[in-house]
Wavefront OBJ file of the C-alpha trace (Angstrom):
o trace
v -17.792 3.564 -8.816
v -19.265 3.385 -12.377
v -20.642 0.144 -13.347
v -18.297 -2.672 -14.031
v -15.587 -1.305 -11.692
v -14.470 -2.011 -8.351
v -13.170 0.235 -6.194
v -11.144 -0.122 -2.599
v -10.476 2.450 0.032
v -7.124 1.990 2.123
v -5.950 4.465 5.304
v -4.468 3.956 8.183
v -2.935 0.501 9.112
v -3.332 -2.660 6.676
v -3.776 -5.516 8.344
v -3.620 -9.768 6.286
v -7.616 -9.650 7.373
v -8.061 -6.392 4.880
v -6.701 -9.068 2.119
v -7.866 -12.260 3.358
v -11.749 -10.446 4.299
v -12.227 -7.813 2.178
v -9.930 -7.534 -1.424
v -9.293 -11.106 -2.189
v -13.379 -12.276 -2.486
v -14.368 -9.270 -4.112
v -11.324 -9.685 -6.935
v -12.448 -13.323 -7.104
v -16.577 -12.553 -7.431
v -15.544 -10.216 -10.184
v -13.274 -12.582 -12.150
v -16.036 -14.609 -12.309
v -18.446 -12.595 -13.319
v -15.584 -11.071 -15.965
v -12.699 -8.335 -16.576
v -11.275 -6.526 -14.110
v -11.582 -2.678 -13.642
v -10.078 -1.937 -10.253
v -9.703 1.308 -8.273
v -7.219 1.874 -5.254
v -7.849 4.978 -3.250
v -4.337 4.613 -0.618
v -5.160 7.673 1.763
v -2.512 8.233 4.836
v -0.985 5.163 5.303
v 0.149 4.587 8.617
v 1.216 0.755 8.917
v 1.130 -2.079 6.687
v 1.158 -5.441 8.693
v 4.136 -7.451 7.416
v 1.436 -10.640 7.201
v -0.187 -7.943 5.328
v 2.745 -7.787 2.377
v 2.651 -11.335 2.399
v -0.818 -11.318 1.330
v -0.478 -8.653 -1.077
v 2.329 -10.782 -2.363
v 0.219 -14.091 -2.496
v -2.546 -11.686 -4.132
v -0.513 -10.866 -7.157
v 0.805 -14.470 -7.883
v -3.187 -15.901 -7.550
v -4.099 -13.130 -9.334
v -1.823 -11.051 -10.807
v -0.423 -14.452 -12.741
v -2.939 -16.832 -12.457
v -5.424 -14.835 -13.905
v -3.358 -12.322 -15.484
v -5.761 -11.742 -18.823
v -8.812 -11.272 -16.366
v -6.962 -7.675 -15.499
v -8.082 -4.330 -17.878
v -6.785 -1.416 -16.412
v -6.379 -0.759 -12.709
v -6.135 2.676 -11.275
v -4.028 3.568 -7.753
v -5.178 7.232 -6.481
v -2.418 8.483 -3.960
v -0.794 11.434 -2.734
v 1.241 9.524 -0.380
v 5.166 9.937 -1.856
v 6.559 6.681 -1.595
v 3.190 4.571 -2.602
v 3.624 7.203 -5.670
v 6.958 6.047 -6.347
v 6.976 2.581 -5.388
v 3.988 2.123 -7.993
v 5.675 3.885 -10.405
v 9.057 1.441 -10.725
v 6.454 -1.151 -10.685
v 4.060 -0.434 -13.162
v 5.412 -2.362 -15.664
v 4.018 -5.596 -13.111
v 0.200 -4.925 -12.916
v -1.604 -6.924 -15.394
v -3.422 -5.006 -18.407
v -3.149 -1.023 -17.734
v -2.345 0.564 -15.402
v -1.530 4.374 -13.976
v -1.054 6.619 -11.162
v -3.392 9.276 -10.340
v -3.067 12.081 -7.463
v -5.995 12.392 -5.228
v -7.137 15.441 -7.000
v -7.668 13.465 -10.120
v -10.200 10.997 -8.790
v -13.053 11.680 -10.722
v -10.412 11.473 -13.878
v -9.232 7.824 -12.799
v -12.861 6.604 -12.064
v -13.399 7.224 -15.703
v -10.344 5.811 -17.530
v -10.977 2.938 -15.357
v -14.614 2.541 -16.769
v -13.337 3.397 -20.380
v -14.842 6.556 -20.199
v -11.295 8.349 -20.821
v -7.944 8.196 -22.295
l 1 2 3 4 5 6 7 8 9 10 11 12 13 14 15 16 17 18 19 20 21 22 23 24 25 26 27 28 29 30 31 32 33 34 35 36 37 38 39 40 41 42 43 44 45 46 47 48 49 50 51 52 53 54 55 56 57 58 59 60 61 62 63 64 65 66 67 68 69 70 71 72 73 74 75 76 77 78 79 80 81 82 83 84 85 86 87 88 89 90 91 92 93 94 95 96 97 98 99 100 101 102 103 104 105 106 107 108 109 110 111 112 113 114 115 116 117 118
């Protein structure tokens, strides 16, 4: 990731521990330290956890709200139809910008996340 992004990997099943251990403290160490450029890479997704969609929901209130002029652009990198669409509809949620890449594009979201493109 370029400097002064983050970037997260997801495949397979999400579990509340991917939230609770992994996304939430690094979100948190980089509001602190500033503004957030995020990444989301969502590869095959096989399960999500429904403690895991609470999480995500608790995420975006602590986060999403809370700290809602912490958030520059985020970029979500999927191929996977209905995380495609589902982002889509919802776009108009995520704090700051925020757009939908296809997998083939990820060098192309990297950058617009860093500033490097429009």
């Amino acid at each position: 990731m370029p400097p002064g992004t983050l970037g997260f990997r997801a495949s397979g099943r999400i579990e509340r521990e991917d939230y609770v251990d992994v996304l939430v403290p690094e979100l948190h160490k980089a509001i602190e330290a500033g503004r957030l450029r995020t990444l989301y890479v969502i590869e095959k997704l096989e399960e999500m956890e429904p403690s895991a969609l609470w999480a995500d929901a608790k995420l975006g209130y602590d986060l999403g709200v809370t700290h809602r002029s912490a958030w520059e652009r985020s970029a979500i990198v999927s191929d996977v139809e209905w995380i495609v669409r589902a982002t889509g509809m919802f776009l108009w949620m995520i704090p700051g910008e925020a757009r939908v890449f296809p997998t083939a594009e990820l060098d192309q979201a990297k950058r617009w996340v860093a500033g490097d493109a429009t």
